[in-house]
C-alpha positions as a LaTeX table, in Angstrom:
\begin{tabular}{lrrr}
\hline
Residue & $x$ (\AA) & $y$ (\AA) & $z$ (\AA) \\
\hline
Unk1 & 98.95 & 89.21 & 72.79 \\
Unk2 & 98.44 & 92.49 & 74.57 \\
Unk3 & 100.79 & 95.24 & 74.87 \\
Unk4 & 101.95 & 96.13 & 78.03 \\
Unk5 & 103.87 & 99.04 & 79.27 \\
Unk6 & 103.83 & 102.39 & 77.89 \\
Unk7 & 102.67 & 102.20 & 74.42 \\
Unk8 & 100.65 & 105.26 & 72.59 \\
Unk9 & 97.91 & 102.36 & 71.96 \\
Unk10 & 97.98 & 101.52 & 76.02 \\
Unk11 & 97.91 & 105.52 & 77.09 \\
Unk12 & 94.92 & 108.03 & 77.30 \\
Unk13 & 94.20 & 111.37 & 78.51 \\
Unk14 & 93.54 & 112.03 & 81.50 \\
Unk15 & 92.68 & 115.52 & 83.53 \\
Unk16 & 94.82 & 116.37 & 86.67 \\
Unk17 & 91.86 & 115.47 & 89.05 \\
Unk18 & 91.76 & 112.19 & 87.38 \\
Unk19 & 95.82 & 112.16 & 87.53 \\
Unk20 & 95.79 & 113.28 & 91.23 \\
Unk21 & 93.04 & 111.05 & 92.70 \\
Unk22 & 95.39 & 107.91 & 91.74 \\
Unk23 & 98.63 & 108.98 & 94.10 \\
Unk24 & 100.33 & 106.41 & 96.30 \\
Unk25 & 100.27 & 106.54 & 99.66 \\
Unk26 & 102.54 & 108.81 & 101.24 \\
Unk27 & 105.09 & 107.12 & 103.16 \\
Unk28 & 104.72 & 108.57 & 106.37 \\
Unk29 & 101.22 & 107.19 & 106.41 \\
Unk30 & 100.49 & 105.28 & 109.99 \\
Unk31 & 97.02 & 104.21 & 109.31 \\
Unk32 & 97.25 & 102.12 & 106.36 \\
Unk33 & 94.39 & 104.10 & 104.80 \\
Unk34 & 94.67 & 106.97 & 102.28 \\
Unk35 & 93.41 & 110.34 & 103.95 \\
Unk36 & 93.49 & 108.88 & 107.41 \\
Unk37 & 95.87 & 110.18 & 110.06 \\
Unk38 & 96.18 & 110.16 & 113.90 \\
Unk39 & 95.45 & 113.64 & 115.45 \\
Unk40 & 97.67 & 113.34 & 118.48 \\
Unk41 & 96.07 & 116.60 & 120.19 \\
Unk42 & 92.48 & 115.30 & 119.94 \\
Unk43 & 93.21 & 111.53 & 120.12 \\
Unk44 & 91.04 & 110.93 & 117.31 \\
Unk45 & 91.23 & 110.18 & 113.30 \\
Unk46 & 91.62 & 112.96 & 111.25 \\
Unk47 & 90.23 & 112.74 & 107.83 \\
Unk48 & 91.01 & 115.09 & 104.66 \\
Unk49 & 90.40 & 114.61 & 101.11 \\
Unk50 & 92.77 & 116.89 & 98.11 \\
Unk51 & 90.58 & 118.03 & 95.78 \\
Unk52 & 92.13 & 120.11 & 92.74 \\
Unk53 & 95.40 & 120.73 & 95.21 \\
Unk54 & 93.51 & 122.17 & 97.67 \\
Unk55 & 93.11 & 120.24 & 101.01 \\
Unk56 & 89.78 & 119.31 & 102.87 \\
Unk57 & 88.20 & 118.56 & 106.12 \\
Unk58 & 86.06 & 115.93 & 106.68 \\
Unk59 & 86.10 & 115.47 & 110.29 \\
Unk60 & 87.43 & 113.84 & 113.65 \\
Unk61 & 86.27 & 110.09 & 114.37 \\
Unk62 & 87.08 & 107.53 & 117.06 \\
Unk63 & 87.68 & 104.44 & 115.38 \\
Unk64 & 89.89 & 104.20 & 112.12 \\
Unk65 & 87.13 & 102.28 & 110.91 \\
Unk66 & 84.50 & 105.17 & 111.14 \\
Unk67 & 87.13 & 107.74 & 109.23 \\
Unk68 & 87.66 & 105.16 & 106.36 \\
Unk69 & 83.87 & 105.55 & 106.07 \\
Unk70 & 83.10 & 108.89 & 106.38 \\
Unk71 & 85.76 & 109.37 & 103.70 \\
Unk72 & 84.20 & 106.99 & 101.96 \\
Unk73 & 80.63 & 108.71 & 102.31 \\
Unk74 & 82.33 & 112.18 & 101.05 \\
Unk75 & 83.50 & 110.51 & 97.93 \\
Unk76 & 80.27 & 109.15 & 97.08 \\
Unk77 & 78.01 & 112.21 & 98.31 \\
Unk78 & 80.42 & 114.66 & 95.68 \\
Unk79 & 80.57 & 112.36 & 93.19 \\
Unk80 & 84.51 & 112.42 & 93.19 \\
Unk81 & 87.19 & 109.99 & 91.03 \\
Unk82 & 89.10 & 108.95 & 94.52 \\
Unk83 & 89.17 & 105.38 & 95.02 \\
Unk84 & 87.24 & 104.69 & 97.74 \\
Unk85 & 89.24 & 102.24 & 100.79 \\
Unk86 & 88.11 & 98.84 & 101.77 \\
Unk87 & 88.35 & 99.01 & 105.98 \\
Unk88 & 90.17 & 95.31 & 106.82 \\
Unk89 & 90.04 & 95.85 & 110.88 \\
Unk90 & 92.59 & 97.73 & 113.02 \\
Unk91 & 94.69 & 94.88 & 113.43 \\
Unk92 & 94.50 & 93.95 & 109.96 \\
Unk93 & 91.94 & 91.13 & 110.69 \\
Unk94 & 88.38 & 91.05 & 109.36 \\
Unk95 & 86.05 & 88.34 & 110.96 \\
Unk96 & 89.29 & 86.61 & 112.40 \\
Unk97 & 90.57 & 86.46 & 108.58 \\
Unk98 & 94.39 & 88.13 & 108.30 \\
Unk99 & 94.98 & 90.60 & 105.30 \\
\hline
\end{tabular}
């Protein structure tokens, strides 16, 4: 019978890298992907990763798709805690399957 909840047997320590890479999505998120807005002056997706509080660039890319990668790529490349995203299709569909 496992405990579930918050129990000193079901906690651990964790680091504030480790307690910042786990953050909901914000909200005001349009994309559906973490790190992954609309840059309305360049008509392209912006990607940025937080790292330690601090904010970085990863670049511009046309298709959502290619920013969920490239994030994707940065994570593994620095080695980094952030979950990396699965890409399920702009529309939501991946080989005509809906998510």
């Amino acid at each position: 019978d496992e405990q579930l909840g918050y129990f000193p047997e079901n906690c651990r320590w964790a680091t504030f890298l480790e307690q910042n890479t786990h953050l909901a999505m914000l909200k005001t998120n349009k994309s559906g992907y973490k790190g992954v807005s609309w840059d309305k002056v360049n008509h392209q997706w912006l990607v940025v990763i937080s790292i330690n509080n601090k904010s970085y660039h990863i670049g511009r890319y046309n298709t959502k798709k290619e920013a969920v990668e490239a994030r994707n790529k940065y994570i593994d490349m620095n080695h980094l805690l952030h979950k990396k995203q699965v890409y399920i299709g702009e529309n939501g569909y991946v080989n005509g399957k809906s998510y």
